[in-house]
C-alpha positions in Angstrom: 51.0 -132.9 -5.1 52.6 -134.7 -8.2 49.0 -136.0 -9.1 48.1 -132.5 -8.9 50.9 -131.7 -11.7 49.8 -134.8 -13.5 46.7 -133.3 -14.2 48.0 -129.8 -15.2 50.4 -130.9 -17.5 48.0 -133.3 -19.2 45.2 -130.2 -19.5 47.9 -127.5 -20.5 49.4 -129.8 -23.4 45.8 -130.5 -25.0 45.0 -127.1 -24.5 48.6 -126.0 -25.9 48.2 -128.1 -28.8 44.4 -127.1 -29.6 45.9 -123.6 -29.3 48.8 -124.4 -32.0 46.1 -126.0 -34.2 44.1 -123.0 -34.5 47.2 -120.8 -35.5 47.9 -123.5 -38.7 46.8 -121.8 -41.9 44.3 -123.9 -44.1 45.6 -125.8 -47.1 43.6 -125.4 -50.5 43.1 -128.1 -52.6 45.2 -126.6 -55.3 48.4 -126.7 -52.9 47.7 -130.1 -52.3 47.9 -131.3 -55.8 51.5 -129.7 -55.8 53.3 -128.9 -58.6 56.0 -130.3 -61.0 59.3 -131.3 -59.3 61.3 -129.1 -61.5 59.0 -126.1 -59.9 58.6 -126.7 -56.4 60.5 -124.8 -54.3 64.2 -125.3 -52.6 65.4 -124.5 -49.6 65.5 -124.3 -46.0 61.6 -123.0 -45.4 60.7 -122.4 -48.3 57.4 -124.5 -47.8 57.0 -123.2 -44.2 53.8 -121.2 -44.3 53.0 -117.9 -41.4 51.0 -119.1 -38.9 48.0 -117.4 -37.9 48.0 -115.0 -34.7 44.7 -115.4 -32.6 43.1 -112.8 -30.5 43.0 -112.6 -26.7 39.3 -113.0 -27.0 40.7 -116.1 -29.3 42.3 -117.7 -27.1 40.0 -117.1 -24.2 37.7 -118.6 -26.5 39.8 -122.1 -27.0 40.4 -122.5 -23.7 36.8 -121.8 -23.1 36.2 -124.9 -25.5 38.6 -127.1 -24.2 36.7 -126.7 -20.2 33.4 -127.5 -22.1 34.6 -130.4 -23.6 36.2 -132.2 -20.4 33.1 -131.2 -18.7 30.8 -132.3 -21.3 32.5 -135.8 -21.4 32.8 -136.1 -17.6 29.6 -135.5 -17.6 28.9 -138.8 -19.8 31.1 -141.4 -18.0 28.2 -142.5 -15.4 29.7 -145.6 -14.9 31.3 -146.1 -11.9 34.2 -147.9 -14.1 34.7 -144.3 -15.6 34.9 -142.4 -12.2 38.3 -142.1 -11.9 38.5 -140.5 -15.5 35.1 -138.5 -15.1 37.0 -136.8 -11.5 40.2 -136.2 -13.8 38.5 -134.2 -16.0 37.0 -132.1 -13.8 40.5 -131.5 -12.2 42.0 -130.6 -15.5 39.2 -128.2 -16.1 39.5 -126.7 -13.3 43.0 -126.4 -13.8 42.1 -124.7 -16.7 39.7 -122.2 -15.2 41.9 -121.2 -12.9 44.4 -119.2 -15.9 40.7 -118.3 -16.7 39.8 -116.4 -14.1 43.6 -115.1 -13.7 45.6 -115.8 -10.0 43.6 -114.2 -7.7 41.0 -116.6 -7.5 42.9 -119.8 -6.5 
């Protein structure tokens, strides 16, 4: 059972953090030249930024992405010295299918 967890905690915090990646709001190249010190801004937040808010269908669509890609790679490790890892990422995409698909089909 705790290998089991292993594996769901490793997809869900890849998957979590692919998720908060998408929210962050892209950086133009004029924000990153900055500005003079006597005009940047002061204060708690003021250089915090609103995230973006995805979809449903957006996140669907991440997660989606994140069970191709353990797939795809599983699917590339044919040596038997990559089995282990290859049947690892099968588990955490099927971890991941499984909020797919919602509770009733476990």
């Amino acid at each position: 059972m705790r290998a089991r967890d292993k594996v769901a905690v490793s997809a869900l915090r890849a998957t979590l953090a692919a998720l908060d990646n998408a929210e962050a709001v892209p950086v133009d190249a004029a924000a990153l030249r900055g500005v003079a010190l006597e005009r940047s801004p002061v204060g708690a937040g003021a250089t915090e930024a609103a995230r973006r808010e995805l979809s449903e269908r957006g996140v669907v669509d991440i997660v989606r992405a994140e069970v191709a890609e353990r797939l795809e790679v599983a699917v590339q490790l044919t040596a038997p010295a990559h089995a282990d890892r290859a049947a690892r990422l099968r588990a955490e995409a099927a971890v991941l299918l499984r909020f797919l698909d919602g509770p009733d089909t476990a």
